[in-house]
C-alpha positions in Angstrom: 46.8 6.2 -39.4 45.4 9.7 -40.3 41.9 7.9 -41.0 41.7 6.5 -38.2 42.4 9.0 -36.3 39.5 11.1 -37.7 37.0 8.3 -37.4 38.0 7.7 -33.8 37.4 11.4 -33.3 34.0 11.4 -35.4 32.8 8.4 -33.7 33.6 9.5 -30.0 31.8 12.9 -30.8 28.6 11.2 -32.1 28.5 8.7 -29.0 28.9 11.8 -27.2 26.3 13.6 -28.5 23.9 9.9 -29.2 24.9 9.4 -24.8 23.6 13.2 -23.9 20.1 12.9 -26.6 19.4 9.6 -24.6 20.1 11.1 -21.2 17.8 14.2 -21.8 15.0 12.0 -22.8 15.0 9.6 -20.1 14.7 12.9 -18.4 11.9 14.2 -20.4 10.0 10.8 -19.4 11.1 11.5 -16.0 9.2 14.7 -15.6 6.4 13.6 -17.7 5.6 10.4 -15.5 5.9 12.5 -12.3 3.5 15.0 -13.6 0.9 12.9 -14.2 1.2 10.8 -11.1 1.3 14.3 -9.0 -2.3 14.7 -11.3 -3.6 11.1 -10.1 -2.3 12.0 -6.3 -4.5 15.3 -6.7 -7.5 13.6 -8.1 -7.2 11.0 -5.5 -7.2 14.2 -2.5 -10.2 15.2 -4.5 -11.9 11.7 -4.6 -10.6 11.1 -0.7 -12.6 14.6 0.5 -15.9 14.1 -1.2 -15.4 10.3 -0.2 -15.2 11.3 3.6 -16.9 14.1 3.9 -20.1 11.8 2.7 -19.1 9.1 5.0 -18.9 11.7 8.1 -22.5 12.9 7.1 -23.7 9.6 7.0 -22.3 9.2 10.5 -23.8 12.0 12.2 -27.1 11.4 10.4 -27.2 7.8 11.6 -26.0 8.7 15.1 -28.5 11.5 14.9 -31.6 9.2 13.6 -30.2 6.4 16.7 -30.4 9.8 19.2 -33.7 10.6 18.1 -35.1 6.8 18.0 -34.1 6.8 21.6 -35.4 10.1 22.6 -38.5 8.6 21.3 -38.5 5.3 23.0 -38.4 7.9 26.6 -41.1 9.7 25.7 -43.3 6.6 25.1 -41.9 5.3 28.6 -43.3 8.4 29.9 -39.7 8.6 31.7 -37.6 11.5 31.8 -35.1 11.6 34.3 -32.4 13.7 34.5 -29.6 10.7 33.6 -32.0 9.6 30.9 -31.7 13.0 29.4 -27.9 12.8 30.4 -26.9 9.9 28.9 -28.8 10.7 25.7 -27.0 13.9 25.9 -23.8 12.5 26.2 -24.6 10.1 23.0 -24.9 13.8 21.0 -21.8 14.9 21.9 -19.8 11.4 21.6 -21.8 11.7 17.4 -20.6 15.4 17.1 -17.1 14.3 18.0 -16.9 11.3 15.7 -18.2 13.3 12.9 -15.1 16.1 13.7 -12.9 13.1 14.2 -13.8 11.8 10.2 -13.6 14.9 8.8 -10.4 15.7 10.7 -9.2 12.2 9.2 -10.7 13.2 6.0 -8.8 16.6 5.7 -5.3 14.7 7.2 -5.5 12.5 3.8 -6.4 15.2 1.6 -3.2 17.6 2.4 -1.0 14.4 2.6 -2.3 13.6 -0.9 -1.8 17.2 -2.3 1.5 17.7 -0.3 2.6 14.3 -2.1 0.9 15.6 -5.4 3.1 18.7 -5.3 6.7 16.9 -4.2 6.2 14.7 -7.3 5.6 17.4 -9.6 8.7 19.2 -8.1 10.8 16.1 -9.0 9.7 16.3 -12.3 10.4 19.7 -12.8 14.1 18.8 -11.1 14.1 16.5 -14.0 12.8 19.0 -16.8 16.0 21.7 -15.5 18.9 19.1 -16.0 17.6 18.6 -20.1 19.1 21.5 -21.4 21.6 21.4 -19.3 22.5 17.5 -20.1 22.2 18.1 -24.1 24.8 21.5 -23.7 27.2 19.0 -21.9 26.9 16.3 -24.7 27.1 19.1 -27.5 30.6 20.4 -25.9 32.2 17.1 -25.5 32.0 16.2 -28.7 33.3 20.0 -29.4 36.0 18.6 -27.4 36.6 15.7 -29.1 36.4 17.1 -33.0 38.9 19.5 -31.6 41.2 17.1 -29.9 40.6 15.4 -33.3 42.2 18.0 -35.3 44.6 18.7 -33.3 45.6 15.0 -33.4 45.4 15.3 -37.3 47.3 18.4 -37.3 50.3 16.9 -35.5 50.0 13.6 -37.4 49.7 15.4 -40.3 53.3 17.6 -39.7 55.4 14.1 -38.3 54.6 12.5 -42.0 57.3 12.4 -44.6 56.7 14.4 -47.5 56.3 12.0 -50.2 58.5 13.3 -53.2 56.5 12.0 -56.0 53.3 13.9 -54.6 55.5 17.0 -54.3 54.5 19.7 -57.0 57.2 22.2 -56.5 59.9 19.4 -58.1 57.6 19.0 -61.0 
């Protein structure tokens, strides 16, 4: 009964400590994985801004080379009326704004991307904090349990009769 005791003690101390070690590396691969997906969200905002900020050059330098084709196409008319000159006028300002509009769009998706970048990596480090933490808890259960253990032993070990042929003082 005594030997049981202890290796029910000894056995619920190391699944204690085996359950807290397994816990505090699922964690560990917690906060790696979110760290390196925060680093793909970042290199993804820096992909997305170079991305659009050449796609709203190439808009403004195609509305502009459309502008100028057309400001060109007048002056071979010979005609240069005022709403000629106002509706080609008009056709700047309508490029200008699309251009803002992309890189507006453009600068939208790259602070979405880092603000998504940085929540991940503040998960992770939520993750990292709960390790030590996690392995301290494990470590002090199974404290508790090797004491509880001797304790049982202890008071097992008082309640058995004394067996006379192991007693020395009779000898």
């Amino acid at each position: 009964m005594l030997g049981a005791t202890v290796l029910g003690g000894l056995t619920s101390a190391g699944g204690q400590m085996s359950a807290a070690n397994t816990q505090a590396q699922q964690l560990q691969a917690q906060q790696d994985a979110a760290n390196y997906n925060a680093d793909i969200l970042d290199k993804r905002a820096g992909v997305t801004g170079v991305e659009g900020t050449a796609a709203s050059n190439l808009q403004a330098n195609r509305a502009q080379q459309y502008i100028s084709n057309q400001r060109a196409s007048q002056a071979q008319s010979n005609y240069f009326g005022q709403s000629a000159d106002m509706i080609l006028d008009q056709s700047e300002a309508n490029a200008e704004l699309d251009r803002l509009n992309m890189a507006y769009q453009t600068e939208s998706n790259v602070i979405g991307l880092k603000q998504q970048a940085a929540q991940t990596r503040y998960q992770g480090s939520v993750a990292g904090s709960q390790i030590q933490p996690t392995l301290n808890a494990g470590y002090m259960g199974a404290a508790g349990s090797l004491i509880g253990t001797a304790g049982q032993v202890a008071y097992l070990g008082a309640k058995q009769p004394v067996n006379p042929y192991l007693n020395w003082s009779k000898m």
